[in-house]
Each structure stands twice: as C-alpha cells, then as structure tokens.
ROSE-4610 file (N, C-alpha, C; in Angstrom, 1 decimal, always signed):
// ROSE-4610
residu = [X/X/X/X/X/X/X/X/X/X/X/X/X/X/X/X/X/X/X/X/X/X/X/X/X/X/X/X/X/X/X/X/X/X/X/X/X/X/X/X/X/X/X/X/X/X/X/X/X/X/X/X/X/X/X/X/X/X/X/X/X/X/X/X/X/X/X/X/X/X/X/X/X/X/X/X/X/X/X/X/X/X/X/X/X/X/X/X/X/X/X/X/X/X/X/X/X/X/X/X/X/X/X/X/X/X/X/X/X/X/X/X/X/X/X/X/X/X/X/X/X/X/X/X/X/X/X/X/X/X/X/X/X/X/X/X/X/X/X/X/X/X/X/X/X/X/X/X/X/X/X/X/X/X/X/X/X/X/X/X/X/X/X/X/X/X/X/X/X/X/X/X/X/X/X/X/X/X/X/X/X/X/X/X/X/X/X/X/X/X/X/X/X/X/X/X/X/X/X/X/X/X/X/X/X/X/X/X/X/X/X/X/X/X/X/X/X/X/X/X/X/X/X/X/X/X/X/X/X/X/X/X/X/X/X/X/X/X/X/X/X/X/X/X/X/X/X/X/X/X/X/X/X/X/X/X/X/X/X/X/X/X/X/X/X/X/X/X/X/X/X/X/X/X/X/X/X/X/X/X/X/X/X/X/X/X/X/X/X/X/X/X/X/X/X/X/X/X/X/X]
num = [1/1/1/2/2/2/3/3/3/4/4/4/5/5/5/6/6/6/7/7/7/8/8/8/9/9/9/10/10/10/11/11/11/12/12/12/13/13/13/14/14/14/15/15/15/16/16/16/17/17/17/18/18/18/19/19/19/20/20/20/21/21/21/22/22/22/23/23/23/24/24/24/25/25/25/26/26/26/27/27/27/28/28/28/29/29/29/30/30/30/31/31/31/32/32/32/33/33/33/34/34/34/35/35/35/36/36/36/37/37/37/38/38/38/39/39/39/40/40/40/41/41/41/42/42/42/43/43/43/44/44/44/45/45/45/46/46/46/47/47/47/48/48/48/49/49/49/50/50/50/51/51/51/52/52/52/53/53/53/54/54/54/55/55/55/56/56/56/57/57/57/58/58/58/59/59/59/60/60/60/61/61/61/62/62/62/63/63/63/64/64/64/65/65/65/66/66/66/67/67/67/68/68/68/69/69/69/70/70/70/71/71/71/72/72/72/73/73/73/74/74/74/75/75/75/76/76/76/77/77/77/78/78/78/79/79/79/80/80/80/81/81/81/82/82/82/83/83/83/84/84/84/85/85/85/86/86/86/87/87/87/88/88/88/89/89/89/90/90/90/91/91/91/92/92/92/93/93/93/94/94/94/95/95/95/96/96/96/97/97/97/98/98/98/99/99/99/100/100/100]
x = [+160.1/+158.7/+158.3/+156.6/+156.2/+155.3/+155.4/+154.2/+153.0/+151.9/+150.7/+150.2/+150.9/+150.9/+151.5/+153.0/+153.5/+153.0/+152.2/+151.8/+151.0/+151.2/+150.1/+149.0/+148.2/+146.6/+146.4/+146.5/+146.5/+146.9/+146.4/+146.6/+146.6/+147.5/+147.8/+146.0/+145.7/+144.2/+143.1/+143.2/+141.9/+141.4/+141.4/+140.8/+140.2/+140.7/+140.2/+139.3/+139.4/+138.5/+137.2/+137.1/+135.9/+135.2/+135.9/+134.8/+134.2/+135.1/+134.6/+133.4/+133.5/+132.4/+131.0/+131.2/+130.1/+129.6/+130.5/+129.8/+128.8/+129.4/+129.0/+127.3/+127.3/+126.2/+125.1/+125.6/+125.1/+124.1/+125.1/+124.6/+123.5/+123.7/+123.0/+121.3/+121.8/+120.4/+119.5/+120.1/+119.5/+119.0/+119.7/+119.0/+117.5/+118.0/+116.6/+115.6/+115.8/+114.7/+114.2/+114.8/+114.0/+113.3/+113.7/+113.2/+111.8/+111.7/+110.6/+109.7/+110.2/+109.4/+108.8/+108.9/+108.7/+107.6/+108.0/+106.5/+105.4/+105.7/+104.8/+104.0/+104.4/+103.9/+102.8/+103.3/+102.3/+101.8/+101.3/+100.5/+98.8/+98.7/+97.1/+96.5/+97.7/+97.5/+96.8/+96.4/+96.5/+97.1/+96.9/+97.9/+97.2/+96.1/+95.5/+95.3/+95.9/+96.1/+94.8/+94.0/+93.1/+93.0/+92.4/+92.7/+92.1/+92.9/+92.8/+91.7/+91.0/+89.4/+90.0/+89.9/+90.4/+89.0/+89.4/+87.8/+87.3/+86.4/+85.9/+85.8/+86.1/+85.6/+84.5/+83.6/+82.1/+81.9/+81.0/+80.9/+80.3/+80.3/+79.8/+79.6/+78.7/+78.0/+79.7/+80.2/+81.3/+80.5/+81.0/+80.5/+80.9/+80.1/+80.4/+80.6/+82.3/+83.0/+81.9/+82.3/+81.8/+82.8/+82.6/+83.4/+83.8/+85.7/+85.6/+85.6/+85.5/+85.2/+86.9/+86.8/+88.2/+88.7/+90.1/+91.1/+91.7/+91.0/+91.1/+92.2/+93.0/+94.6/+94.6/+94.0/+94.2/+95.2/+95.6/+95.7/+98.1/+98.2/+100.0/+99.7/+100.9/+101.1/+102.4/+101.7/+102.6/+103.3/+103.1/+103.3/+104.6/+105.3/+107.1/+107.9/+107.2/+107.8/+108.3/+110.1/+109.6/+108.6/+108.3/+107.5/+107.6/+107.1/+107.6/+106.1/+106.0/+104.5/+103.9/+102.5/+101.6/+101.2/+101.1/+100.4/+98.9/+98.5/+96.6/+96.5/+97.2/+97.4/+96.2/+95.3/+94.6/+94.7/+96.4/+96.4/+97.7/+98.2/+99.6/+100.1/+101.3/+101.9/+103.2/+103.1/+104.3/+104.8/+105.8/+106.8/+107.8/+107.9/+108.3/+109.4/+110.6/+111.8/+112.2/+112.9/+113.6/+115.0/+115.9/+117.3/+117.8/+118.2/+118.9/+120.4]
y = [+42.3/+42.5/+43.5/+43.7/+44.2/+45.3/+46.4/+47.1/+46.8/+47.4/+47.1/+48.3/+49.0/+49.3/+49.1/+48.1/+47.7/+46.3/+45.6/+43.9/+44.3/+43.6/+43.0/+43.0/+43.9/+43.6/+44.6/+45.4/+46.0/+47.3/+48.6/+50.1/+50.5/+52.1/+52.1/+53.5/+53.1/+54.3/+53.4/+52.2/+51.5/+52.0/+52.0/+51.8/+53.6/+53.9/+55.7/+56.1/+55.0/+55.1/+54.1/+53.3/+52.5/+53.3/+54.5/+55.4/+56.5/+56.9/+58.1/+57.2/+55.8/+55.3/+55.1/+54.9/+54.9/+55.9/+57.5/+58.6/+59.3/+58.4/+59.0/+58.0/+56.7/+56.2/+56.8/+57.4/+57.9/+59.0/+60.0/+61.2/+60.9/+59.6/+59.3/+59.0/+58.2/+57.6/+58.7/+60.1/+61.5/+61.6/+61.6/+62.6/+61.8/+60.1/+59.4/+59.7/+59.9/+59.7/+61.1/+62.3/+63.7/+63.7/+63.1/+63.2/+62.0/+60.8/+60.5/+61.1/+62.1/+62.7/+64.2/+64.1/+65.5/+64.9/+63.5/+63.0/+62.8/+61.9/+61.7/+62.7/+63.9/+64.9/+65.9/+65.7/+66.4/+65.4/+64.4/+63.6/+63.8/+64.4/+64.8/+63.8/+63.2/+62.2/+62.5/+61.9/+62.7/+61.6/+61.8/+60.9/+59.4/+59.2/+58.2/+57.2/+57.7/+57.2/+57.1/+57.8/+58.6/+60.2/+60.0/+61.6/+62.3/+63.5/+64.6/+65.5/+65.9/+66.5/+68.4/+68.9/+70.2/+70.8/+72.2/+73.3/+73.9/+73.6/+74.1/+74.9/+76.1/+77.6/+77.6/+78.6/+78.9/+79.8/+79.8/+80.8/+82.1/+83.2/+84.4/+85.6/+86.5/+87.2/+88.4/+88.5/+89.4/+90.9/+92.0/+92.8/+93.3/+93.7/+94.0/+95.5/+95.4/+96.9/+97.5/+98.8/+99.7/+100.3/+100.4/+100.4/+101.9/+102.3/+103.5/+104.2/+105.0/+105.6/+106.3/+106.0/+106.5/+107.5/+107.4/+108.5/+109.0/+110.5/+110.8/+111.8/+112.0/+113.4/+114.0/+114.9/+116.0/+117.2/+117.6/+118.7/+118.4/+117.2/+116.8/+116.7/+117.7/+117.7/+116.4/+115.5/+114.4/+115.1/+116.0/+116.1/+116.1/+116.8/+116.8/+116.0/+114.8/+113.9/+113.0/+112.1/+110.8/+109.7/+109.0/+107.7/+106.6/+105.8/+104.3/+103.1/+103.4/+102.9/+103.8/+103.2/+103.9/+105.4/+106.2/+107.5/+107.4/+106.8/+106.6/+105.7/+105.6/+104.1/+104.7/+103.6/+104.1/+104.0/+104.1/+104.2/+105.0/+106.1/+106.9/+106.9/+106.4/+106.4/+108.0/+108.9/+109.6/+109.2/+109.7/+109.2/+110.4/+110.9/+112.3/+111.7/+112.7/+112.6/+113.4/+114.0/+115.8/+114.7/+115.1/+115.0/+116.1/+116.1/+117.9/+118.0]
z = [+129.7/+129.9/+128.9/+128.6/+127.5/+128.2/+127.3/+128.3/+127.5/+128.1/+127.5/+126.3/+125.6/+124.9/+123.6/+123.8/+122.9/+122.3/+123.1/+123.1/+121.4/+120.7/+119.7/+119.8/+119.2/+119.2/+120.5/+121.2/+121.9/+122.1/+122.4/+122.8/+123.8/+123.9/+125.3/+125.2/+123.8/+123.6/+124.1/+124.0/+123.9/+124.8/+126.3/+127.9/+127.5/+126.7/+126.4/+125.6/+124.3/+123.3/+124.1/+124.5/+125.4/+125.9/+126.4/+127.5/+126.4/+125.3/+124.3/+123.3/+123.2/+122.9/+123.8/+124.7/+125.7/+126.0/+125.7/+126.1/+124.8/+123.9/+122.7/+122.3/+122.7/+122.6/+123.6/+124.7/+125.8/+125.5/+124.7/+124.2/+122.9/+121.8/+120.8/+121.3/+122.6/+123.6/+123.7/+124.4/+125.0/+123.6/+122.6/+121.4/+120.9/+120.8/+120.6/+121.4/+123.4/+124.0/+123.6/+123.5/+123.4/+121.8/+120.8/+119.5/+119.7/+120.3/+120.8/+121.5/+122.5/+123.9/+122.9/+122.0/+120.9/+120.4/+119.6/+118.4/+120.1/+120.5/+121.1/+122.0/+122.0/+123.0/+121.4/+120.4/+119.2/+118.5/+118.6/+118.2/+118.5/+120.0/+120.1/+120.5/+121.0/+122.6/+124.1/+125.0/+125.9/+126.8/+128.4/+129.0/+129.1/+128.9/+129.0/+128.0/+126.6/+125.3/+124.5/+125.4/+123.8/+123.5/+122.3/+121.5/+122.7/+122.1/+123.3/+122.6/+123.0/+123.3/+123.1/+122.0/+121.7/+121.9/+121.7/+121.8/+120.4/+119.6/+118.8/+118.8/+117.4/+117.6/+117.2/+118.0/+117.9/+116.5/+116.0/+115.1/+115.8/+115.8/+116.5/+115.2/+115.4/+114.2/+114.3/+112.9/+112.7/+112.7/+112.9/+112.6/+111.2/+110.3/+108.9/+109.0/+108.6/+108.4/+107.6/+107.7/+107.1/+105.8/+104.6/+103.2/+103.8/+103.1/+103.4/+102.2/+102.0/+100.4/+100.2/+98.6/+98.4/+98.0/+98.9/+98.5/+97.2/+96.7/+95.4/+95.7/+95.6/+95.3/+94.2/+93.7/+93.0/+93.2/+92.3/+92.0/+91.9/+91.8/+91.2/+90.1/+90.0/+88.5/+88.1/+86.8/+87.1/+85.6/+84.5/+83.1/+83.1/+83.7/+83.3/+83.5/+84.9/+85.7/+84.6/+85.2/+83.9/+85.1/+84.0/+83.7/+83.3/+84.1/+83.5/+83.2/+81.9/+81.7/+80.8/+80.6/+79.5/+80.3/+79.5/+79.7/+80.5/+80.3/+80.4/+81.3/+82.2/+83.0/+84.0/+84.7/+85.5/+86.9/+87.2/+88.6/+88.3/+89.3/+89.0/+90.2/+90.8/+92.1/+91.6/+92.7/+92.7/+93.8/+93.8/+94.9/+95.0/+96.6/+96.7/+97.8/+97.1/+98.4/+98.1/+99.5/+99.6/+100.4/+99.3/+99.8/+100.1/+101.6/+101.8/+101.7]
C-alpha cells in the first residue's frame, strides 16, 4: 500500500495549501470590498444616488485689520560684527546668543 503522500501527482501539503489559498483570497476579497467602501463613500454621493447637497460659505463683511506700524531698533552697534553681504543692505538681522 501507498500513502497518500507518496502516490504521484499528489501531496501530503495539498489538503494545507487549499485552505492557505482560500484564506488568502478571503483576505484579497476584505481588501477589495473596503477599497470599494472608501471610493464610494468620497465620491459626494449620498444614499439615495444623488449628489449630496453640501453648504455654501456665505460671504460675511471681514473686518479690515488695522496696519501695525514698524518696528525700528536702534541704537546695535553692527561695525565690528562679521557679515555676510553688502554693507548698505537695507535690512540687518543680528543674531544674539550667550553661551555660558
């Protein structure tokens, strides 16, 4: 006698791999129906199969800021500092750090 793993054309994996296939189409199914249940839920559908009716924003009067006038810093001395750029530049950033 033969067992059924040794017969020709036949495994003692098959009855194993049949079920690792089925669970695996199982799981392919879940990923189709949720990747469907995704488009069709942002399409701007509603449940009745027409477009869904969103809220226009109103226009409403903004209140117009008020300009703040600018901040002028006198009195750094930048002359000794180095520099990176023209002399006459018309904006000067210093940059101050105390390493203790």
């Amino acid at each position: 006698m033969s067992k059924a793993g040794n017969e020709p054309g036949r495994s003692g994996l098959a009855p194993r791999m049949g079920w690792i296939v089925s669970a695996n189409l199982l799981a392919l199914l879940a990923v189709v129906l949720a990747v469907v249940a995704l488009v069709l839920q942002f399409t701007g559908e509603d449940e009745e199969g027409g477009q869904a009716v969103t809220a226009q924003p109103t226009a409403t009067a903004q209140p117009t800021p008020t300009p703040t006038p600018p901040i002028v810093v006198e009195g750094v001395s930048v002359d000794d500092d180095p520099f990176i750029g023209p002399e006459d530049a018309p904006v000067t950033i210093v940059e101050f750090s105390d390493f203790l």
